[in-house]
Structures are given as structure tokens and as C-alpha cells.
C-alpha positions, 0 to 999 in steps of 0.5 A: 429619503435618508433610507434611499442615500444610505442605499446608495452610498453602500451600493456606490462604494461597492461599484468603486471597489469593482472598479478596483477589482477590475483593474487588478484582475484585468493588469496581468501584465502588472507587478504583483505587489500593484494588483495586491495594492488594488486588491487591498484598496477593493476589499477596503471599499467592499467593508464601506459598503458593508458597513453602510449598507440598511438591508440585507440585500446590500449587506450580503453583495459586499461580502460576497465581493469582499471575500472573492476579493480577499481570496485573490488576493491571497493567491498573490501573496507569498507565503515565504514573504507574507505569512501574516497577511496571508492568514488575515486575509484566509479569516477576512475571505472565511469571515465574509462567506459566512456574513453573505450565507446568514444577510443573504438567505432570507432575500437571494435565491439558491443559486446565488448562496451556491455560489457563496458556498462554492467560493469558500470552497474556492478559497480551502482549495487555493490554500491547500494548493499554497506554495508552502510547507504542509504545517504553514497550510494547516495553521491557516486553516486552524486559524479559520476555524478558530476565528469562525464560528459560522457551522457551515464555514467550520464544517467545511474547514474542518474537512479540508483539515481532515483530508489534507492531513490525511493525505500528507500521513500517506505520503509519510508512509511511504516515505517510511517516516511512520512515527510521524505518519501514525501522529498526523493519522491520530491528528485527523480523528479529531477534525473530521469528528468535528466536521461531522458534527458541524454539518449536522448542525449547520443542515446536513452532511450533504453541505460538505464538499467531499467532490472537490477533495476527492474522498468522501466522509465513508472513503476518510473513515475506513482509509483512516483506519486502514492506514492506523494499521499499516503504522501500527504494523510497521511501527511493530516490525521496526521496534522488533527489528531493532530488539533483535539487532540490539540483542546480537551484541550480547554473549547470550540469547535472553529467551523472554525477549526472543519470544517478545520480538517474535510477538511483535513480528506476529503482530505486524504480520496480522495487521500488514495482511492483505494491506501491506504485502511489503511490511508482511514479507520482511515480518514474515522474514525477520520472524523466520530467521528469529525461530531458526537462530534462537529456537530451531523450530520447523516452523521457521521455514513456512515464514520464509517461505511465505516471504520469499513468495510474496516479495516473487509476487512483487517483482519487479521490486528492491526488496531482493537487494535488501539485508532481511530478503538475502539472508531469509532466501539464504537460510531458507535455501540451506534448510531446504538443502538439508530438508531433501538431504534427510529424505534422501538418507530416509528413502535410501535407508529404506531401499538399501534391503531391497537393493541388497535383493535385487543386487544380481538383477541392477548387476546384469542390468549394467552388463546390458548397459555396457554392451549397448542400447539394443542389448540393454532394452532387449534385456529389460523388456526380455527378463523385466517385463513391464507390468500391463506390457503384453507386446513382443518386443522387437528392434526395428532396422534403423531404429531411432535408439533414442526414442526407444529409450524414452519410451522405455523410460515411460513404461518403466516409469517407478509411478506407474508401480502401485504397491497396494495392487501387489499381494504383499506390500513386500512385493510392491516396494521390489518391483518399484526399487526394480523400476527406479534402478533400471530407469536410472540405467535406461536414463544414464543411456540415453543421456549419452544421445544429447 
């Protein structure tokens, strides 16, 4: 008899509590701190029931109740008003699930501690969704974890620690706050560690809930060491940058720590490639502009060159209006320019006998230019034939003069000499200077069409 009372004062306290609920889910139209009031007047009924319960089975439903209760409560609450209400509340919600999961497993069926389990799913859910700053979000949690020893409540906590700190690093990155963005990564080691051994202990990995985040425990983990990367880049491009500005005051370059900040440049290319094209091309850049100023090493113009090339492949993107692209696209134009300057001096020099040679033929070949198109293309086709040519050339009445020119500049196409078919390398290197100076005159003609 006094078993049966007892029974039903838990179960009767548990019903009046609903009512309250009901009410404060139902008044929609009621101010906030009204169906606040009721939530608190539920939660209070749901412990007296709690605490009058005699078997597991009443034991488990008013903590159930309790923590969906808490939980709504929770996303009426302000966090810049409540603060503490709202962390008492995270751990009475936590505190709840993890009582229904152990009273409720040898007497409620599967689908009922799903349920429970989903509802502190719920419950990290809404508290990463607050309306509050991102280490408001993260004491909550903490304070979970601290004051829960339940495997599956911590595991799962430790989780949605491990993800949402993760997820704000990104964010960090990109926003190029990297110091901080390297300490939150380093911060989510240690949770996600802790989640895993956790879930194992509480049954398995499979009790975490990855699908409600989005990411699974193999996406965290290599993401995690991806993005520790990318900051370990970035963080080496900006230290070297910031040695090479500093050492422009000075009235001499130090050489050691030339070759220190070149090292550093290399570093943050080798740990940027193939994952942050952004950070690999101002590396690339910084460092070519480096080897040209300090040490004039060739080498300097294939970074720039891979720089320009992959802010190209970006495009369209704000690096061209940013200092490192303009000056590494400047330099490099000017070591190119000097580059093609050299071999024109290189292949000039090396023309200059043969032009010397052949100065009587370039000399009737301007004759002819001077007396006009037909005369010149009767020329070169009369005493410089082209070799393979076996036709008789002729000038057609009303002939298009401009595409005999063009066609004549295709037999005499410099190319199409191979110097190896020649008896002498001599003879070859003649023939090909004789083809470049009468395509040159040919061209100059047929400019004159256009």
C-alpha cells in the first residue's frame, strides 16, 4: 500500500509539472519571463517526482521530463541577461539525460533511450546555436563535462567542443587572425581525445553524434591537421615578411638573416602547397623578390613566376591590387625584359659574320623592296629560291599582292631551315640568316597593306 502511494505521488507530481509545461509551451503569445516562470515551476515539480519515485520506471520519466523541460527553458533565457541561469540549467538538462539513460536502461525499450539520447543531442545543439559570443558557448559546454561524469553525456559534449572550436578556428583563418587560429586548433586536440576515449568507454564510437554536426570523427581529424598547417604556413610567411620589412631600415643587408627569412618563405611554401594557393603565392612572391635584392640568384624569377601564375589561376581575386603581387609582377617584367634583351644581343652577336656575308644580297633585296611588291617577290623567288620550291613563279593579272606576301612569307619561313640537312653547319646557319632578313623585308612589305 504505502508502495502504491508512493507511486502515485511521484507519478501525480510528474502530471502537474506537465500541466505547467503545457502551458508554457502552449502561451506563445505570453511574455518570455511568464513561460520562463512556468518552465521553472515544471522542472521543480519533475525533481519531486524525481525525488518521490520507488522504481526506475518513474525514476527515468521525470528526468526525461526534467531535462526537456530545462532545455526549453534554456532557449528562452538570454545569455546577455541570464548567464548563470543559462549554465545551471546546460548542467541540470545534462545532469537529467545522463539519470534517465542509467534508471531507464534495464526497464524502457530502445526507442525510448533514443529518444533520451537524441534530447541531449538537442540540448549541445541549441547551445551552440546561442546568441552568444563563441567562449560564452564553450564555458557552457566546459561546465557540462565538468560536472557530468556520465561516459555518454561527456563524449558527446566533448564532441560538440571539439567541432564548434574547430569550426571558429576556420573562421579565424580566414579572417587572417592566424595566432588565434593556431591556439583554438591546438585547443581541439585535446577534447576530441577525450570524446574518443569517452565513447569507447560508454559503448562505442558509434554512440557520437557526428550526423547532427556535420563531420565525422575521420573528416575532424584530418581537417584538424590540415588547417595546423595552413597556420603553421601562414604564420611563417608572416614572421618572415615582417624580418624582411624590419631589415630594409638597416644601412646593410645581414646575409644570415637573409638566408633565415628565405627559409622561412620555403617553409610556408611547402606547407601552403596544394592547400592554400593564396599563402603559396605571396611565399612564392616574398621569396623572389628576396633572392633578387639581396643575392641576384636566377632562381628568383621561377617564384615569381609561379606567383604570378597562380594568383592568374585565382582570378578573379584582390591579390593584383595588393603591394607583394604589384612589386613581384614588376620585377618580374623587368628581369624578363632583360632576359630577352641578353638573347637578342646573344643572337645578334652570333648573326653579325653572317649578315656581314650575305650584306650584298640583304642590299638587292631592299632594291627590290623599294621598287615594289612584284618586283621584290620576283626577286626572291628568281635568286633565292626556296628550298623544296620546284615552281616557276609567276604574277597573276590582277593578282592579290597581299596574299603573295603572306604565302611567300611561309615558304621563306626562317623554321622551316634545318641546319643539320646542310653539308656544313656554316651553310645551314647562311641560309637560315638569309630566310630571317628576306622575311623581315617581305614583312615590312606587307605591313604596308593593312
Amino acid at each position: 500500500m504505502d508502495t502504491g502511494e508512493q507511486e502515485s505521488e511521484s507519478v501525480r507530481l510528474r502530471a502537474e509539472g506537465n500541466q505547467h509545461f503545457r502551458s508554457a509551451a502552449a502561451g506563445l503569445g505570453v511574455n518570455a519571463a511568464v513561460r520562463a516562470t512556468r518552465l521553472e515551476h515544471a522542472i521543480a515539480h519533475y525533481e519531486r517526482a524525481h525525488a518521490a519515485a520507488t522504481c526506475g520506471e518513474e525514476q527515468c520519466s521525470a528526468l526525461k521530463n526534467q531535462a526537456v523541460a530545462a532545455r526549453h527553458l534554456i532557449q528562452l533565457l538570454s545569455p546577455r541577461l541570464d548567464l548563470e541561469r543559462i549554465g545551471f540549467y546546460c548542467v541540470k538538462a545534462a545532469v537529467a539525460v545522463a539519470g534517465a539513460l542509467e534508471s531507464g536502461g534495464p526497464c524502457k525499450k530502445q526507442s525510448w533511450l533514443s529518444y533520451v539520447q537524441q534530447e541531449l543531442v538537442t540540448l549541445l545543439q541549441v547551445i551552440t546555436r546561442l546568441e552568444a559570443k563563441h567562449a560564452l558557448r564553450l564555458r557552457y559546454l566546459w561546465k557540462i563535462v565538468n560536472e557530468c561524469a556520465d561516459p555518454f553525456v561527456q563524449a558527446n559534449t566533448y564532441w560538440t567542443l571539439s567541432v564548434i572550436g574547430f569550426n571558429h578556428s576556420v573562421v579565424l583563418l580566414e579572417e587572417r587572425k592566424v595566432k588565434e587560429s593556431w591556439s583554438e586548433l591546438r585547443d581541439v586536440q585535446m577534447p576530441l581525445d577525450r570524446a574518443l576515449a569517452c565513447a569507447r568507454r560508454a559503448g562505442g564510437l558509434s554512440l557520437l553524434w557526428t550526423d547532427a554536426l556535420g563531420m565525422t570523427v575521420g573528416e575532424l581529424e584530418t581537417s584538424l591537421q590540415h588547417h595546423l598547417v595552413m597556420c603553421e604556413a601562414r604564420m611563417q610567411l608572416n614572421i618572415a615578411a615582417e624580418l624582411f620589412g624590419s631589415s630594409m631600415f638597416e644601412e646593410e643587408y645581414n646575409h644570415d638573416m637573409m638566408w633565415e627569412i628565405a627559409d622561412r618563405y620555403k617553409h610556408a611554401i611547402v606547407c601552403a602547397r596544394e592547400r592554400d594557393l593564396e599563402t603559396e603565392a605571396e611565399s612564392s612572391a616574398r621569396l623572389g623578390v628576396l633572392l633578387h635584392k639581396c643575392f641576384k640568384l636566377p632562381n628568383a624569377m621561377d617564384y615569381l613566376h609561379r606567383s604570378i601564375a597562380m594568383v592568374h589561376a585565382m582570378m578573379p581575386c584582390k591579390h593584383v591590387t595588393q603591394e607583394w603581387y604589384k612589386n613581384a609582377n614588376k620585377l618580374l617584367k623587368e628581369l624578363q625584359e632583360k632576359v630577352t634583351r641578353h638573347h637578342d644581343e646573344k643572337e645578334a652577336e652570333k648573326r653579325k659574320p653572317y649578315v656581314e656575308k650575305l650584306s650584298a644580297e640583304i642590299a638587292a633585296l631592299r632594291v627590290a623592296a623599294d621598287e615594289g611588291s612584284v618586283t621584290l617577290l620576283k626577286h626572291c623567288y628568281a635568286k633565292h629560291a626556296p628550298r623544296g620550291y620546284t615552281e616557276e613563279f609567276s604574277v597573276p593579272t590582277n593578282a592579290n599582292l597581299k596574299s603573295l606576301l603572306q604565302k611567300a612569307i611561309i615558304h621563306y619561313h626562317p623554321d622551316k631551315v634545318h641546319v643539320g640537312s646542310f653539308d656544313t653547319e656554316d651553310e645551314g646557319l647562311t641560309c637560315k640568316v638569309l630566310y630571317e632578313e628576306i622575311v623581315k623585308v617581305l614583312t615590312n612589305k606587307y605591313q604596308s597593306y593593312k
